[in-house]
C-alpha positions in Angstrom: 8.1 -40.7 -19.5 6.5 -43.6 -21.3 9.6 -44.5 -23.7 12.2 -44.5 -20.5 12.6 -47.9 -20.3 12.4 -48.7 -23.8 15.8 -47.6 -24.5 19.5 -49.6 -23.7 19.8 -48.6 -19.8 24.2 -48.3 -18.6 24.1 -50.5 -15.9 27.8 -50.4 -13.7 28.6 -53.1 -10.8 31.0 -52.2 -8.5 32.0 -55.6 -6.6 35.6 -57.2 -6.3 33.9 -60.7 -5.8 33.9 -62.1 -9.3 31.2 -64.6 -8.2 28.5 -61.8 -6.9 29.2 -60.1 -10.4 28.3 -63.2 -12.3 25.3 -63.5 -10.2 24.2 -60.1 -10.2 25.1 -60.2 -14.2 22.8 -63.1 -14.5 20.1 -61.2 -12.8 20.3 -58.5 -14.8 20.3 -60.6 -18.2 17.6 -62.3 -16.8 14.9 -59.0 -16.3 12.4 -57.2 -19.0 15.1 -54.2 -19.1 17.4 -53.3 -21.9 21.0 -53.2 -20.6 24.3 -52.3 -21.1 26.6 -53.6 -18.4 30.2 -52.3 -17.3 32.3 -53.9 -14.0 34.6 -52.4 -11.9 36.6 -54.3 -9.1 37.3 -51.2 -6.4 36.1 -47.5 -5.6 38.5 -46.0 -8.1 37.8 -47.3 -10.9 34.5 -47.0 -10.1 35.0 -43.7 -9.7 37.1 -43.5 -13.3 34.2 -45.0 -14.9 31.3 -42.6 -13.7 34.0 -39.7 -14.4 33.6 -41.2 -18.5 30.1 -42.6 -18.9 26.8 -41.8 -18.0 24.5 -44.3 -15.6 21.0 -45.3 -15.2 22.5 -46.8 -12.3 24.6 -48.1 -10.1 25.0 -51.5 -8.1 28.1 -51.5 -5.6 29.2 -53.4 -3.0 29.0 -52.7 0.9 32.6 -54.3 1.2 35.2 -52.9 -1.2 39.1 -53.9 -1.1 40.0 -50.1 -1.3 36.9 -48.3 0.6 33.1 -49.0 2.4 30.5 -48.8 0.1 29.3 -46.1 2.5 31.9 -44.5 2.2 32.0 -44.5 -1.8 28.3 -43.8 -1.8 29.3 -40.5 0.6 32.6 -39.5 -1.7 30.1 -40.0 -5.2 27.2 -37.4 -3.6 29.7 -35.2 -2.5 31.1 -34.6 -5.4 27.5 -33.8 -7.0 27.2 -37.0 -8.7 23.4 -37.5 -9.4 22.9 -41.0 -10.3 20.8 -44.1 -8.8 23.0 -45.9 -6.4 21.9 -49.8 -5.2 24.5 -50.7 -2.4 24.3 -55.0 -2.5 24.8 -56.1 1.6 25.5 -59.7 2.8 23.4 -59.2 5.8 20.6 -56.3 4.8 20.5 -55.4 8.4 18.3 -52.1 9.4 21.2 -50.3 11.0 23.2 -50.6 7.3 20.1 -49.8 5.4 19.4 -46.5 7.6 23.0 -45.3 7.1 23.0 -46.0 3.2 20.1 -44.1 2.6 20.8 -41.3 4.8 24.3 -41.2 3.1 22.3 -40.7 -0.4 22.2 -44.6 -1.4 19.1 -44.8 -3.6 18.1 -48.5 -2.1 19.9 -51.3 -0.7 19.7 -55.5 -1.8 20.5 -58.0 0.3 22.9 -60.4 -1.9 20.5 -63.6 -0.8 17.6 -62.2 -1.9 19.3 -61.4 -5.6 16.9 -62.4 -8.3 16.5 -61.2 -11.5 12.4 -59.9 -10.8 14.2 -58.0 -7.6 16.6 -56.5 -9.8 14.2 -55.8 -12.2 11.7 -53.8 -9.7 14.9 -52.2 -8.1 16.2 -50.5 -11.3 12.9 -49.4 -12.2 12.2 -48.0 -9.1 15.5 -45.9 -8.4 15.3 -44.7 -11.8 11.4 -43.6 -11.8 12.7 -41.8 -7.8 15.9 -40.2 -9.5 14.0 -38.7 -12.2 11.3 -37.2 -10.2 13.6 -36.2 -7.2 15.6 -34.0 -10.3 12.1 -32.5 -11.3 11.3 -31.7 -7.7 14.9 -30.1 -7.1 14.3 -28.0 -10.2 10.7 -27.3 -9.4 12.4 -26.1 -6.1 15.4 -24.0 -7.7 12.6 -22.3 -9.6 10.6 -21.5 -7.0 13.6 -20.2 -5.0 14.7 -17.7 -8.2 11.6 -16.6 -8.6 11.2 -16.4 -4.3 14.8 -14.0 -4.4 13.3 -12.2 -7.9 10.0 -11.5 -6.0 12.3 -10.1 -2.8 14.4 -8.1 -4.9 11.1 -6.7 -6.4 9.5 -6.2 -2.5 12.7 -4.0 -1.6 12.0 -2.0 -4.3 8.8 -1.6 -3.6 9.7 -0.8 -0.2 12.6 1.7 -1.3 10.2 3.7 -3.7 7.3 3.5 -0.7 9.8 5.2 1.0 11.1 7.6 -1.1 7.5 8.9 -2.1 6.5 9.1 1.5 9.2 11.5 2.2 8.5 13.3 -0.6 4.7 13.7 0.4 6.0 14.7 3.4 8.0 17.2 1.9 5.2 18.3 -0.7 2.9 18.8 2.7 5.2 21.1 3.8 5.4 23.2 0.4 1.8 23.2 0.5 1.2 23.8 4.3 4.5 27.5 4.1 2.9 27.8 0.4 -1.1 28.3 1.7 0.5 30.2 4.9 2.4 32.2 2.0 -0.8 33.0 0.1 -3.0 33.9 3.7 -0.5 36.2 4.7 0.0 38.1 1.6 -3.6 38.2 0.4 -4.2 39.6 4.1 -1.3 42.4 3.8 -2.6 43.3 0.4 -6.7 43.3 1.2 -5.8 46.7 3.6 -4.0 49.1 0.8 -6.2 47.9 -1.5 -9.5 48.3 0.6 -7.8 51.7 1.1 -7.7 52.4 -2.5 -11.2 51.2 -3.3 -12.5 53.5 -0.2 -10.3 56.4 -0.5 -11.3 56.5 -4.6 -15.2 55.7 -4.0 -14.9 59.4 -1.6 -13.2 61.3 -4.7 -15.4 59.9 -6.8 -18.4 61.6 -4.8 -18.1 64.4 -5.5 -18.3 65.3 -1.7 -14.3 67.0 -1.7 -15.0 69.3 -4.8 -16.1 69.0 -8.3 -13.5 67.0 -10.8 -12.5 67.6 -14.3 -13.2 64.7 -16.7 -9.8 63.7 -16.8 -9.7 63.2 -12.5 -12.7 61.8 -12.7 -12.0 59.1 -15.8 -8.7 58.5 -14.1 -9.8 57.7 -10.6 -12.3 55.3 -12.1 -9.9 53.1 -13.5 -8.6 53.3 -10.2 -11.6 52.3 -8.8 -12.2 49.3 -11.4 -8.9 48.0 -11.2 -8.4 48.2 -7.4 -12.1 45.9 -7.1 -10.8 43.5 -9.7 -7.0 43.2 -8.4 -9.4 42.5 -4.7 -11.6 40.2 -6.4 -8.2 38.0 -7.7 -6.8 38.1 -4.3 -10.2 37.0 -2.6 -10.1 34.1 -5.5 -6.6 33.1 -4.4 -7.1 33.6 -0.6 -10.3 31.3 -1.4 -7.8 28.5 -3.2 -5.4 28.2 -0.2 -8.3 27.5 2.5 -9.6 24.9 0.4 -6.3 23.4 -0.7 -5.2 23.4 2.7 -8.5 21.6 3.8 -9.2 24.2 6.2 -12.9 25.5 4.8 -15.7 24.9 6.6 -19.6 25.3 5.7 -21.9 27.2 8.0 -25.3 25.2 7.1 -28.3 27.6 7.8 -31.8 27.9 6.6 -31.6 29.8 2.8 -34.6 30.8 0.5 -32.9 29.2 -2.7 -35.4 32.0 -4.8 -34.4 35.2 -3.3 -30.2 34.0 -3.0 -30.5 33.0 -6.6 -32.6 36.6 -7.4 -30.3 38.6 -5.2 -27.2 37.3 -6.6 -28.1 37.9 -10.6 -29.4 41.0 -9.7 -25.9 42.4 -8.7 -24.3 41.0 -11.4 -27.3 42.6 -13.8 -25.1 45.5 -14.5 -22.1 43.4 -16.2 -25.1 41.8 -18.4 -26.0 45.0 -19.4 -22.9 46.3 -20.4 -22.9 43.8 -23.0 -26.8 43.9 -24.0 -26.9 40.8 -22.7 -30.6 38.9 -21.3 -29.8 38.3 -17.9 -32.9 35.9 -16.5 -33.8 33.9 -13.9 -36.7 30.3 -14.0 -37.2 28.9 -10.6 -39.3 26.1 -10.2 -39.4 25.1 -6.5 -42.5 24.0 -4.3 -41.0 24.2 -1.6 -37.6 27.7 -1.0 -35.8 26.6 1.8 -32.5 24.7 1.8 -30.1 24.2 4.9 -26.5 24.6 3.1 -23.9 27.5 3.8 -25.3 31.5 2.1 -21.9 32.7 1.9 -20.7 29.4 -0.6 -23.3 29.1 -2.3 -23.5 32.8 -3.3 -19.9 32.2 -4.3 -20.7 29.3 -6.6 -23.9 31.8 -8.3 -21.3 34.4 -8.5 -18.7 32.2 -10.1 -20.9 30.4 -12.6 -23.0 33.8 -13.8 -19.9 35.7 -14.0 -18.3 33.8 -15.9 -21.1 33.0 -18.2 -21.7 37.1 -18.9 -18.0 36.7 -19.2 -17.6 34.3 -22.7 -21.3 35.3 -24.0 -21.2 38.4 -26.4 -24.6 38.3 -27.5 -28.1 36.7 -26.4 -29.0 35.3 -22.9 -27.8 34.2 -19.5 -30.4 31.8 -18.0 -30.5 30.5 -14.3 -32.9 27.9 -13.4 -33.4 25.8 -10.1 -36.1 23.0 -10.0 -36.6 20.0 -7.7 -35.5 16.3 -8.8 -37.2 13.4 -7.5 -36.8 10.3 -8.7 -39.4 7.4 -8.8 -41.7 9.2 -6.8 -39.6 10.2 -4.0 -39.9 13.6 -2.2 -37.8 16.1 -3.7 -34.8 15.7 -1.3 -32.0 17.4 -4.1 -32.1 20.6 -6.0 -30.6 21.4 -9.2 -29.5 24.7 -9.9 -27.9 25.5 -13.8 -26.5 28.3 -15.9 -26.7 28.6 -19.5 -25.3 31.0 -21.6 -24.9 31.6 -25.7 -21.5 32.3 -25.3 -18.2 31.0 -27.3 -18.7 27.1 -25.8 -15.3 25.3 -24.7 -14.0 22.9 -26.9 -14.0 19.3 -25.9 -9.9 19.7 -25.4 -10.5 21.8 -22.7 -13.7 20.4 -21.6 -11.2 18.0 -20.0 -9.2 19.9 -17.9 -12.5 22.8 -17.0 -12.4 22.1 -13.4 -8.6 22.2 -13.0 -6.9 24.9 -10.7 -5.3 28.1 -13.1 -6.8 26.5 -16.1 -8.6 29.2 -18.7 -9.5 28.1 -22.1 -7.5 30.8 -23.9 -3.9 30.5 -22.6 -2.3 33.5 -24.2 -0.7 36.0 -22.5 -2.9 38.6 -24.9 -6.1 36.6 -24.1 -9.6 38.4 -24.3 -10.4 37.4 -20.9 -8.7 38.2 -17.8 -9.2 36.0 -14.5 -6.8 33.3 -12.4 -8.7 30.4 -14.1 -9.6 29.6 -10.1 -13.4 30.4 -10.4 -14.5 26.9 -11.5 -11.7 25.0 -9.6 -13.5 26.5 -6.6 -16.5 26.0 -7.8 -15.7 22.5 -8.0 -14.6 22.0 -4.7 -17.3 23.5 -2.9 -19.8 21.7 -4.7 -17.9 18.7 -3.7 -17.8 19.3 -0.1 -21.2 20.1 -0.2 -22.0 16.1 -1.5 -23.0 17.6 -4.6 -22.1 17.2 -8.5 -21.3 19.8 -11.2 -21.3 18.7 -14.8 -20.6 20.7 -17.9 -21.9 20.2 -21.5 -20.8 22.8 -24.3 -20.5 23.3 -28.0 -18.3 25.3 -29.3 -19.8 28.8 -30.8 -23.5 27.7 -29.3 -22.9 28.2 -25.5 -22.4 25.9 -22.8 -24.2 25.0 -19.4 -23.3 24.0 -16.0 -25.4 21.7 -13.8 -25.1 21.6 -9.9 -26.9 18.6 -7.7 -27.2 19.7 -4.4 -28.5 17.8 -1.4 -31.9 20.0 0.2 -30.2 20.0 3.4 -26.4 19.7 4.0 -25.5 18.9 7.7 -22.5 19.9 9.9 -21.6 15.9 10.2 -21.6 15.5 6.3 -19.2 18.6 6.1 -17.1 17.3 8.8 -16.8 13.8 6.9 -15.2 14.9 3.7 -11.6 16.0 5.0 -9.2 17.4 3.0 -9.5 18.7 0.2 -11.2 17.9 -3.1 -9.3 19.3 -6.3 -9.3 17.1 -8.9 -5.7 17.1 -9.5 -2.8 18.5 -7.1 -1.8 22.2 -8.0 1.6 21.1 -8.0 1.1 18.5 -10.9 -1.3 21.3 -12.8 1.7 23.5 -12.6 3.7 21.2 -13.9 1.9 19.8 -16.6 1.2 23.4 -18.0 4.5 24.4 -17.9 6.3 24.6 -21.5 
């Protein structure tokens, strides 16, 4: 504060020796400061002046008529007066000068050594200490406010930490009766309907009697919808192992070719149903990957089906090449599908992977399915360190594109953990509910 002392300074001198307040009044009038100065003879009026007026600071007696200037220094702080006090001693001994201070005097003067460059430094001094003790109190208040604001905030924290501990705790369980739920039921309805399927695949031979057109028509929708209520429970059944984080690869040594021929041969018949170009461009030097038959059939399965599925017209294409980069031996394979089909729109391209999620949304839509095929898909991929990526245009087709290590070990399996679905079913649910 450059302009502090520029200004008149109220100076008050508590003394009931008219000669020390002479003295100390010729002191004063005698320094570089601007002053204003007001006398009081004992500790009360002293203590009626400071009540009315504002100080720079205060000069007062160690010996007072009415009270020790301890003792008014104590009575002044007490009361939460913040002002510079200057206690005047006739002996300035240590003992005094300890007690002062540690009462809340601001400095002591010895009356001998009275003088009007002492008096000067003294003012300045107590006043230039005042001022930045009051900063460093409310640098200190601050800090304390915003010390209880960030506690406050930690026990929040803390409470809501809590709260959504217990209620992952309580969303394990869901999931853990849920999956046991889904295992148990798929299970109880695989039998009747592996009953049905059997049971109508013997009518349907021919083998117990010849059948009228109308048997025979009948028993094959029988037939067709008993294989595709199977295939929705196996799809389902499928989604709780994984969810659960209870699916685990069997790596063994696969011909890529001949899975990859196999697998789009059996789904040749769907193709053809719809005049569809079902075909197959494999580019590998060298077949054999170590990964798991059964999942990766799955994924083919999924990602042809579904691509005879939203084609109409023209071509299904699988490929499968090598990819090295700089030079490296071919040490991933990349496996896509590509249809001509209806595309997905880049509103759904979004949410593709997500469990129960099927471009059409209508309870009328063309095509029927759980919308788990890709969420699957996803996940297995996933815990097989690979990648799957999508690219579409709407009415042109679409094409999937899987990254696959050559070889995927038991340790690598073992090292993902839980489950892999890019959002929880419960918030899928929830976020596709009306």
């Amino acid at each position: 504060m450059p302009n502090l002392f520029e200004k008149t300074l109220n100076i008050l001198i508590v003394d009931d020796d008219e000669v020390d307040r002479m003295a100390l009044q010729r002191s004063l009038s005698a320094s570089t400061l601007n002053l204003s100065v007001s006398e009081a003879t004992n500790a009360d009026t002293a203590l009626a002046a400071i009540e009315k007026t504002d100080y720079n600071c205060i000069f007062l007696d160690y010996h007072l008529p009415d009270k020790s200037g301890l003792a008014l220094v104590k009575q002044i702080r007490h009361e939460g007066i913040r002002v510079p006090l200057i206690v005047l001693t006739g002996q300035g001994d240590e003992q005094t000068a300890v007690s002062l201070m540690k009462a809340g005097a601001s400095d002591y003067l010895p009356k001998r050594k009275l003088s009007a460059e002492t008096v000067d430094r003294l003012v300045r001094s107590a006043i230039l200490v005042h001022r930045a003790e009051l900063k460093i109190e409310q640098v200190n208040q601050d800090l304390r406010e915003k010390n209880s604001l960030l506690e406050r905030q930690n026990w929040e924290l803390d409470r809501q930490r809590r709260y959504i501990y217990k209620q992952n705790l309580q969303l394990q369980e869901v999931s853990r009766l849920k999956s046991e739920f889904l295992a148990t039921m798929s299970h109880e309805l695989r039998t009747p309907l592996n009953a049905i399927i059997g049971f109508s695949q013997i009518l349907l031979s021919k083998s117990k009697g010849p059948l009228t057109g109308y048997q025979g028509d009948m028993l094959s929708r029988v037939l067709a919808n008993g294989r595709n209520l199977l295939e929705l429970i196996n799809d389902i059944l499928a989604f709780s192992k994984i969810e659960a984080g209870r699916l685990e690869l069997e790596p063994e040594a696969v011909g890529l070719p001949q899975l990859i021929e196999e697998t789009t041969e059996e789904l040749r018949s769907l193709a053809a149903q719809k005049n569809l170009c079902l075909e197959t461009d494999i580019r590998l030097s060298n077949p054999t990957v170590v990964n798991d038959r059964g999942r990766l059939r799955q994924i083919l399965v999924n990602l042809i089906s579904n691509a005879i599925k939203f084609t109409d017209q023209g071509r299904v294409r699988v490929q499968a090449k090598e990819l090295s980069r700089n030079g490296d031996r071919a040490d991933k394979i990349v496996i896509s599908v590509t249809d001509t089909g209806c595309g997905i729109s880049e509103a759904d391209l979004t949410y593709i992977f997500d469990a129960f999620h099927q471009a059409d949304q209508k309870v009328t839509r063309k095509h029927s399915g759980t919308g788990l095929g890709l969420a699957i898909t996803y996940s297995l991929v996933k815990i097989m360190h690979g990648e799957i990526t999508v690219s579409s245009q709407l009415g042109q087709g679409s094409t999937f594109r899987i990254e696959l290590p050559r070889k995927v070990t038991p340790q690598e399996v073992n090292q993902i953990g839980e489950l892999v679905f890019p959002e929880p079913v419960e918030s899928v649910v929830r976020r596709k509910l009306p």
